[in-house]
RODO-2510 file (C-alpha; in nm, 4 decimals, decimal comma):
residues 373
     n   res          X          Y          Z
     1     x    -2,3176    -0,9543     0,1920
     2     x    -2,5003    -0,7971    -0,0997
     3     x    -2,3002    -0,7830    -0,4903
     4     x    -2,1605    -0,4591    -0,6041
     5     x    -1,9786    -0,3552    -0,8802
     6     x    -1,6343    -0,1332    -0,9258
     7     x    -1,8196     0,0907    -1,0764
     8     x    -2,0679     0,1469    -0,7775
     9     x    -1,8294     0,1868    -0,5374
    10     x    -1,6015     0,3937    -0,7565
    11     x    -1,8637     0,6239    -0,8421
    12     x    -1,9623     0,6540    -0,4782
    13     x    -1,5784     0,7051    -0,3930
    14     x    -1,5832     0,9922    -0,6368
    15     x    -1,8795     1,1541    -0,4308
    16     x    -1,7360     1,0756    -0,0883
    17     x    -1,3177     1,1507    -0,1067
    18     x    -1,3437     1,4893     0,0440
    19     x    -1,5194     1,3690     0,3751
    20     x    -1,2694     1,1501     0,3331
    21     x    -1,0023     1,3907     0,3121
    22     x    -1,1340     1,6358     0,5087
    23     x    -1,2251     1,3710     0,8197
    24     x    -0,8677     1,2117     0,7245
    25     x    -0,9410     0,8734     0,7119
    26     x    -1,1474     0,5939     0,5697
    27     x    -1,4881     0,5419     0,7398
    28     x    -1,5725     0,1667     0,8326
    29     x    -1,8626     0,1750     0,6112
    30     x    -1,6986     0,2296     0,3116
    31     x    -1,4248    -0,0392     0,3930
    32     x    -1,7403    -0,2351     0,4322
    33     x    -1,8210    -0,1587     0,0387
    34     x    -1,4358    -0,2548    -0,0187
    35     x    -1,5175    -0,5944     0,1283
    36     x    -1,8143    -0,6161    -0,0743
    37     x    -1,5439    -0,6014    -0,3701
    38     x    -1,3204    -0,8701    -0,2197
    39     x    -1,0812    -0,6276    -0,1548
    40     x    -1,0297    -0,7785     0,1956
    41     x    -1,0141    -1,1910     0,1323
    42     x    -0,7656    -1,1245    -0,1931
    43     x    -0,4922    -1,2456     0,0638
    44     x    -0,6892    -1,4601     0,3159
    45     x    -0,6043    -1,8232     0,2905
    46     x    -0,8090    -2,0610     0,0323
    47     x    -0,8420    -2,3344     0,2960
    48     x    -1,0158    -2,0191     0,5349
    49     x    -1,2562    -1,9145     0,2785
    50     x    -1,0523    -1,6588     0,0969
    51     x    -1,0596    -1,6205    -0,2462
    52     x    -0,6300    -1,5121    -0,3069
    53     x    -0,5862    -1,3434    -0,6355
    54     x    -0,2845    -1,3479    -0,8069
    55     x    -0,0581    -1,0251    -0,7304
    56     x    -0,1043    -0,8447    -1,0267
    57     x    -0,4604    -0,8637    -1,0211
    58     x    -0,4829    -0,7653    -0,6825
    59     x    -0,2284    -0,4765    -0,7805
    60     x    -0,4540    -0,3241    -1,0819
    61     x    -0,7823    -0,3322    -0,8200
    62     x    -0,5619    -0,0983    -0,6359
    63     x    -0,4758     0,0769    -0,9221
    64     x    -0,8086     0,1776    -1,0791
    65     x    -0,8987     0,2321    -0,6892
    66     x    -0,6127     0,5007    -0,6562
    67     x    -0,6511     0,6840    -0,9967
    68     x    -1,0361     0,8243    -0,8067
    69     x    -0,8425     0,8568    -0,4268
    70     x    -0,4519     0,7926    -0,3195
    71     x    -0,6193     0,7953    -0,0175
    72     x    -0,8502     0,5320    -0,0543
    73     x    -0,6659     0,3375    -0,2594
    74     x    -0,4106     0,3416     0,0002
    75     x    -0,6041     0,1694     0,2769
    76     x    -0,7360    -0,0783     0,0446
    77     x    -0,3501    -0,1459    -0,0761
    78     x    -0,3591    -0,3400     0,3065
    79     x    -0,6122    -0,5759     0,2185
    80     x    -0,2901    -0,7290     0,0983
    81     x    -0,1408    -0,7812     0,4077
    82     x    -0,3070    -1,0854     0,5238
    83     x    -0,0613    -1,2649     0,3796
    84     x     0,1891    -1,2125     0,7011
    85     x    -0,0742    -1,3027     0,8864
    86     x    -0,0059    -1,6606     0,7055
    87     x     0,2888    -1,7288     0,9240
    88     x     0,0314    -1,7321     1,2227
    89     x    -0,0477    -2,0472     1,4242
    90     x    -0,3187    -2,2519     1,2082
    91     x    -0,5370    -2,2630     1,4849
    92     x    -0,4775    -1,8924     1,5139
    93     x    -0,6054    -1,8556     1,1955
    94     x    -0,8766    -2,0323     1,2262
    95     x    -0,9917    -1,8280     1,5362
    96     x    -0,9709    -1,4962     1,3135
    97     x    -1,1182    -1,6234     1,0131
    98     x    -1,4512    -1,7843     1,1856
    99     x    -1,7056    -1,5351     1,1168
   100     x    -1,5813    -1,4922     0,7699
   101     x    -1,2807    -1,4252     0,5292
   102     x    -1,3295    -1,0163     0,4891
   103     x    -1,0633    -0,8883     0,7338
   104     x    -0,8890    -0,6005     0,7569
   105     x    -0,6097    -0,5494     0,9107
   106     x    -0,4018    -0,2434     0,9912
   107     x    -0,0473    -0,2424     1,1888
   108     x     0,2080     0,0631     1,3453
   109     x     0,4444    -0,1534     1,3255
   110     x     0,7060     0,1238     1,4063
   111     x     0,9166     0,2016     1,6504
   112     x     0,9718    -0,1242     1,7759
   113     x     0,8189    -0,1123     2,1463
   114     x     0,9851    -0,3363     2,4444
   115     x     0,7754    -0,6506     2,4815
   116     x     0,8842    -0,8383     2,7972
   117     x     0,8405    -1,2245     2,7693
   118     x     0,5535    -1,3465     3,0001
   119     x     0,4411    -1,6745     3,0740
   120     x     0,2248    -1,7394     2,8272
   121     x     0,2826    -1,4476     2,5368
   122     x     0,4383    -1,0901     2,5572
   123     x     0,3052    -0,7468     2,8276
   124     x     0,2778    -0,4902     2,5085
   125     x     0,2812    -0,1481     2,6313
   126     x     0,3793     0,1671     2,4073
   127     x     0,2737     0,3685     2,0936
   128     x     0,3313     0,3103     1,7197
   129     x     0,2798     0,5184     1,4435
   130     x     0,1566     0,4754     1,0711
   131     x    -0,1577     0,2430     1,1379
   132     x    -0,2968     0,3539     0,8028
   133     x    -0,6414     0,2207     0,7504
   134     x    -0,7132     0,1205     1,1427
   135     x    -1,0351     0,3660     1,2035
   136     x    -1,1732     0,1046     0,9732
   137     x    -0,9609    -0,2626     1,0892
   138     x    -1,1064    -0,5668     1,2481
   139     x    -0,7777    -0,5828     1,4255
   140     x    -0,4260    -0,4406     1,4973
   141     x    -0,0821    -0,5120     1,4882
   142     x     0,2237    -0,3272     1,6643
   143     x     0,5427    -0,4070     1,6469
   144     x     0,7956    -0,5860     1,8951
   145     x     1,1382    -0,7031     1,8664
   146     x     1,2060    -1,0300     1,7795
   147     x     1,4437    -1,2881     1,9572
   148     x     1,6655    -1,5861     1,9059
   149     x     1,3805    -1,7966     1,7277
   150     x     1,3159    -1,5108     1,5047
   151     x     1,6332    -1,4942     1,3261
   152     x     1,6224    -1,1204     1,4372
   153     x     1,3858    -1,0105     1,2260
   154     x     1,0551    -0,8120     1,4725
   155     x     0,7106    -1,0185     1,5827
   156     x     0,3603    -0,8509     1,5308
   157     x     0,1678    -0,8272     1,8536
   158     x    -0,2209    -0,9076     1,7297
   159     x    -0,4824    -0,6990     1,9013
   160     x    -0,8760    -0,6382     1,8931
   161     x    -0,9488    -0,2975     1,8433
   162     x    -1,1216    -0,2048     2,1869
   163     x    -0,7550    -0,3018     2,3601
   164     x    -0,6117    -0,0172     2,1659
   165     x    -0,6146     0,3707     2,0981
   166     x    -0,6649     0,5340     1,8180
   167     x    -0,4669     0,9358     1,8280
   168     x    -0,5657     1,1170     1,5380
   169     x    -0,2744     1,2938     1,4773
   170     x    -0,2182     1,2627     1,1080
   171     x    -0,1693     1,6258     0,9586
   172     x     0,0499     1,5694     0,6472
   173     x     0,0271     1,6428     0,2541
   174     x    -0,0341     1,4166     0,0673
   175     x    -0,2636     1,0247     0,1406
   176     x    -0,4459     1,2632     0,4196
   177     x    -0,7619     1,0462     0,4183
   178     x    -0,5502     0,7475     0,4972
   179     x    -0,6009     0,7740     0,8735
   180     x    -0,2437     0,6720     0,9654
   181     x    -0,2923     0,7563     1,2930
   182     x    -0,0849     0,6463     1,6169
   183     x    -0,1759     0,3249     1,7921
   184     x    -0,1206     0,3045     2,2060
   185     x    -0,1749     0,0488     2,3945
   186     x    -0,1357     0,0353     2,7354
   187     x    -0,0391    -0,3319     2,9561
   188     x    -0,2304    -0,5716     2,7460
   189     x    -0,0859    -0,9627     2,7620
   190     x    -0,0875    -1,0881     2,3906
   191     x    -0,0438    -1,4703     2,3896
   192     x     0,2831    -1,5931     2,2382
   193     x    -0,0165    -1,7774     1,8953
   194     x    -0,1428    -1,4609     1,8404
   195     x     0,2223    -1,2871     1,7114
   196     x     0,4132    -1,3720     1,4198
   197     x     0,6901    -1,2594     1,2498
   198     x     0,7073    -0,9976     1,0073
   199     x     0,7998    -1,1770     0,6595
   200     x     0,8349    -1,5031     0,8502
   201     x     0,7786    -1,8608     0,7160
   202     x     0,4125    -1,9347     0,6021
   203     x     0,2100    -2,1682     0,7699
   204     x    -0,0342    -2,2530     0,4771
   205     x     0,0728    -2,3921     0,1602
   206     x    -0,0697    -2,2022    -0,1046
   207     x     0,1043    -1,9812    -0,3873
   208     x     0,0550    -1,6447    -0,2380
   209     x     0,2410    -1,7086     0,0267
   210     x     0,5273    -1,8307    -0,1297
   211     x     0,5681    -1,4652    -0,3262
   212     x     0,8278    -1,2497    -0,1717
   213     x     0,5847    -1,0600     0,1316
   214     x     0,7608    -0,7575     0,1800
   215     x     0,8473    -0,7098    -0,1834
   216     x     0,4223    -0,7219    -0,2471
   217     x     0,3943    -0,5356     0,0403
   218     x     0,5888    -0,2637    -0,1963
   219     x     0,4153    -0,3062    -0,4745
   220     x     0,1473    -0,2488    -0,3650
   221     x     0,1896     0,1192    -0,2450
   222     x     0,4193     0,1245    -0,5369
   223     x     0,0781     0,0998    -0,7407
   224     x    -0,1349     0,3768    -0,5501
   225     x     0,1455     0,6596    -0,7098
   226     x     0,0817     0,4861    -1,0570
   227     x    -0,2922     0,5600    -0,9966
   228     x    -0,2277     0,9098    -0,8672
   229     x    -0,0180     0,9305    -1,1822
   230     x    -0,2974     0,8283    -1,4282
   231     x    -0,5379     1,0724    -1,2607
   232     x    -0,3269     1,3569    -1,2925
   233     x    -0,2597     1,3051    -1,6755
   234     x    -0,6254     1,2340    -1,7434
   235     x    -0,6573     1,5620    -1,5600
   236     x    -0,4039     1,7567    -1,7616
   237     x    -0,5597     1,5906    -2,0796
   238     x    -0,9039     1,7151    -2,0469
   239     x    -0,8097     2,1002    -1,9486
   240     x    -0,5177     2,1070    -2,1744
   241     x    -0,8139     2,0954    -2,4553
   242     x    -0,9986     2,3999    -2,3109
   243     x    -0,7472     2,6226    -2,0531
   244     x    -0,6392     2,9795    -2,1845
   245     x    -0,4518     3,1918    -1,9097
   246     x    -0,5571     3,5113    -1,7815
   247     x    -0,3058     3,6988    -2,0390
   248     x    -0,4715     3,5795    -2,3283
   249     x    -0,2218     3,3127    -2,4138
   250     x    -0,3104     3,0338    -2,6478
   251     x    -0,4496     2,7280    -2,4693
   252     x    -0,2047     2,4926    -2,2938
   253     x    -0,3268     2,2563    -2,6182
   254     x    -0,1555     2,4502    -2,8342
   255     x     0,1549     2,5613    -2,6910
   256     x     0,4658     2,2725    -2,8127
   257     x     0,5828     2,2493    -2,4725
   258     x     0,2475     2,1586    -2,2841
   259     x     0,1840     1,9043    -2,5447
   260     x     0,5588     1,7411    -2,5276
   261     x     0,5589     1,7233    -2,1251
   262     x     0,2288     1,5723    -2,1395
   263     x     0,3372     1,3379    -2,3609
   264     x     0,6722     1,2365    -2,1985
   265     x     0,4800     1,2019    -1,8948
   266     x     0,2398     0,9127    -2,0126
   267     x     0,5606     0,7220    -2,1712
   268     x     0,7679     0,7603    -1,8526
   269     x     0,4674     0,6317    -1,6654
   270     x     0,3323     0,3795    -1,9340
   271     x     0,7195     0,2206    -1,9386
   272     x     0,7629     0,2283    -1,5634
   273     x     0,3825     0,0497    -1,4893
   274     x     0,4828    -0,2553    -1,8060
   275     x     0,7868    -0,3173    -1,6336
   276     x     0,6205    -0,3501    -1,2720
   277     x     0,3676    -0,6045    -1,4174
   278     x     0,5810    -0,7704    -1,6365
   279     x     0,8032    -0,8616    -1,3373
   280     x     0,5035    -0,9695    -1,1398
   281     x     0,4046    -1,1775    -1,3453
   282     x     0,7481    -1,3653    -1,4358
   283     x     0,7756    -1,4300    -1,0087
   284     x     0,3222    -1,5292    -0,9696
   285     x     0,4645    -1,7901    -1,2924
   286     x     0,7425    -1,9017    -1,0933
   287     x     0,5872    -2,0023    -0,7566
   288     x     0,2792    -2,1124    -0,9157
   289     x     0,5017    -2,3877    -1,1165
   290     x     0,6114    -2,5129    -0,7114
   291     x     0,9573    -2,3030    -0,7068
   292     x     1,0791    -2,0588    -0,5169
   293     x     1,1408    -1,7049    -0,6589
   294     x     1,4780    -1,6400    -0,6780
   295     x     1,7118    -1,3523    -0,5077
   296     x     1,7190    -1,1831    -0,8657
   297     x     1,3577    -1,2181    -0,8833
   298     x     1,3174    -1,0096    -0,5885
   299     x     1,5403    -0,7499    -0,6267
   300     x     1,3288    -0,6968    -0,9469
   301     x     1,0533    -0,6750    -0,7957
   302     x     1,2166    -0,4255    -0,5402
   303     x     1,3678    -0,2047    -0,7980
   304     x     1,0664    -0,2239    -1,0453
   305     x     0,8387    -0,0945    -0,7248
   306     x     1,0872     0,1713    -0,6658
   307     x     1,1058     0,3025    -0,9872
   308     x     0,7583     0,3142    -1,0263
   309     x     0,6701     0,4929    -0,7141
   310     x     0,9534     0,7662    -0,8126
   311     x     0,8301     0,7884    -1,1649
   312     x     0,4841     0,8478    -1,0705
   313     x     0,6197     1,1437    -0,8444
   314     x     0,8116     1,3071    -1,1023
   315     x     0,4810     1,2500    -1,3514
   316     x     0,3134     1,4729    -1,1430
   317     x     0,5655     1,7143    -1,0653
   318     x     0,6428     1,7528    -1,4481
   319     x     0,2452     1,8235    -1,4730
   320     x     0,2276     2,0811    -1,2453
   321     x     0,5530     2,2250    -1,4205
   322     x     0,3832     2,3003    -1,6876
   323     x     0,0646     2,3791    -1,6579
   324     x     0,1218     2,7325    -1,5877
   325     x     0,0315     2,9748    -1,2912
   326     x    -0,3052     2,7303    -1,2006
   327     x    -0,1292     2,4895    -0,9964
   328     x    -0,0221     2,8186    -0,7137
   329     x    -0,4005     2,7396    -0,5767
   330     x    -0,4258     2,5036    -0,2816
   331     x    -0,7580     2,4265    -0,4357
   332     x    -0,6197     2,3209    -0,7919
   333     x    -0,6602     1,9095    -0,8252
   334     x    -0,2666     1,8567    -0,9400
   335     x    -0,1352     2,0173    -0,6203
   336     x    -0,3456     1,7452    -0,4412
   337     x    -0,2438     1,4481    -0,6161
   338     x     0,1180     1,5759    -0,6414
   339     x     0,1189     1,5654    -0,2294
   340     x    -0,0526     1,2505    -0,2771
   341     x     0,2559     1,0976    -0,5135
   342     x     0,5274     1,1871    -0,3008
   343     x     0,4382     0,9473    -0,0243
   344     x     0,4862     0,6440    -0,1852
   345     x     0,8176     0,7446    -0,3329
   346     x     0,8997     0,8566     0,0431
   347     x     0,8132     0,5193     0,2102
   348     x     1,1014     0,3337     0,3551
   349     x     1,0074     0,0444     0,1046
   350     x     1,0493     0,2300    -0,2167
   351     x     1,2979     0,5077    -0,1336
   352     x     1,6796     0,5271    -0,2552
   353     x     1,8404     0,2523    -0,0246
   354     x     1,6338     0,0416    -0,2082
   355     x     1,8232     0,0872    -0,5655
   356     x     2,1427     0,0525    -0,3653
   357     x     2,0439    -0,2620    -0,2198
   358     x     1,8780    -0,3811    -0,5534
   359     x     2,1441    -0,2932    -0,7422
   360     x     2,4203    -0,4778    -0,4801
   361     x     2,2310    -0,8016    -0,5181
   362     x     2,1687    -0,7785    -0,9351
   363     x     2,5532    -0,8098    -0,9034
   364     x     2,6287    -1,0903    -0,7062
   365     x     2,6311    -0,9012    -0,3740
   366     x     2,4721    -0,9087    -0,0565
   367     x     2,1715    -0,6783    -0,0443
   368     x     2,2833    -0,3818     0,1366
   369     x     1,9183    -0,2937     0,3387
   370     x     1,7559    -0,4729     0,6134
   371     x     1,4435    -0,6515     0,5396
   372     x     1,5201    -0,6805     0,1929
   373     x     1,3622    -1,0058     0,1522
***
């Protein structure tokens, strides 16, 4: 696979995110340039020829990703997600890693579809929503409940893309290009090696896998708003310098108010994004050094995600505030990106419960959310 930089692909991105947006998803060939940037063996396993990075590393690829396309920076966020593939079979592994460590992998893992217990595996039949990224994946995940060796928590059912369909029915807001579109698949037998369970224990020893999964998992959409975020205040930057309404107003440059939400904006955002690494790095230190990350440690990184992905929301929001009657157009860039904001803030990982249940283990208490940990 031939070298290219960030800035190829970014500047390519730049060129492309409207047939992106406009075909509402991610084309395989330019998940193929993603895997040309490693986006897609940051989370494959060492000992398969991956090359893990350390979270926040991974996290600011996403980042400078995001602040050209939520969208794009989206999908790529799942090149993460190899890492709950970890908990599969070695042998498993081995089989999906053989012609190379670039996977990518996209799951509806929601609602939870009946499984019944066969023989050998588990008869998957239903449909699942949310696959963001699978128009491009080299294979699929849907959920199905879990049972007594599970501890309760769901499996993955593991699938090759020609035993499922795709229905493009994503019509939404904001992350259009993301191609979360519905999976279905219809009386397919998926042996019992090629499930795991979602957040369950690893079966490679290597640091990644000992970081809190479903608390990267949030970070890493967590990140995409930041990027959003940054986009829209370089945005409201560069035409705050030259805008002058249709009444003749000064520019929005000149007026105190522009100049004091802009400002508030990049501190709120600035504060938010040091605290989210900071934390990241404190828990990549801890399991490096052999421990485990602690319950405290992951409520952080919980709340820190949260906060960001709300932040970044209200960044945007505050931009559009007040930057006058411009924003009314469907065409204007802020009303994009402010659609594109809100979904991470929405997502069941980063939304309210999650400050509850943050906040309930910070003091001593049980957390108060499934799948907290």
């Amino acid at each position: 696979m031939s070298e290219v930089t960030m800035e190829e692909v970014l500047a390519e991105l730049a060129q492309r995110k409207d047939e992106f947006q406009q075909q509402r998803y991610v084309p395989r060939d330019f998940v193929d340039r993603l895997k040309q940037l490693g986006v897609y063996r940051a989370s494959t396993p060492a000992k398969f020829g991956g090359n893990p990075l350390p979270p926040a590393e991974f996290l600011r690829l996403i980042e400078r990703i995001s602040t050209v396309d939520g969208s794009t920076g989206w999908v790529a966020s799942f090149g993460s997600s190899l890492i709950y593939l970890a908990a599969l079979p070695l042998d498993t592994q081995a089989e999906l890693y053989k012609d190379g460590p670039d996977v990518a992998f996209a799951g509806g893992l929601f609602p939870v579809q009946p499984a019944p217990a066969t023989e050998t595996g588990f008869r998957v039949d239903g449909r699942w929503k949310f696959a963001s990224g699978c128009m491009g994946a080299d294979i699929l995940g849907v959920g199905i409940p879990g049972d007594e060796s599970t501890g309760g928590k769901p499996r993955t059912a593991l699938l090759r893309p020609e035993q499922v369909e795709i229905v493009q029915d994503w019509d939404v807001v904001g992350m259009r290009g993301t191609g979360s579109f519905d999976l279905v698949v219809r009386d397919v037998e998926v042996p019992r090696e090629w499930t795991f369970i979602r957040g369950g224990a690893p079966t490679v020893d290597e640091p990644l896998y000992r970081y809190p999964t479903i608390a990267y998992a949030a970070q890493v959409l967590a990140i995409v708003g930041a990027g959003v975020a940054r986009a829209a205040l370089d945005h409201a930057r560069e035409v705050g310098a030259g805008y002058t309404g249709v009444t003749g107003a000064p520019k929005l440059a000149d007026r105190g108010y522009y100049r004091t939400g802009y400002a508030d904006a990049e501190a709120a955002l600035r504060s938010a994004r040091a605290w989210f690494y900071e934390v990241s790095h404190e828990v990549w230190d801890t399991v490096v050094s052999g421990d485990e990350a602690t319950d405290e440690q992951n409520a952080q990184l919980r709340l820190s995600s949260a906060h960001l992905a709300k932040t970044a929301s209200e960044v945007v929001s505050k931009l559009v505030e007040i930057s006058g009657t411009a924003p009314i157009y469907s065409t204007h860039p802020l009303r994009g990106l402010q659609g594109d904001a809100l979904v991470p803030k929405q997502h069941a990982f980063l939304g309210p419960a999650i400050h509850d249940a943050a906040g309930a283990v910070l003091m001593g208490q049980p957390p108060t959310s499934p799948g907290f940990r």
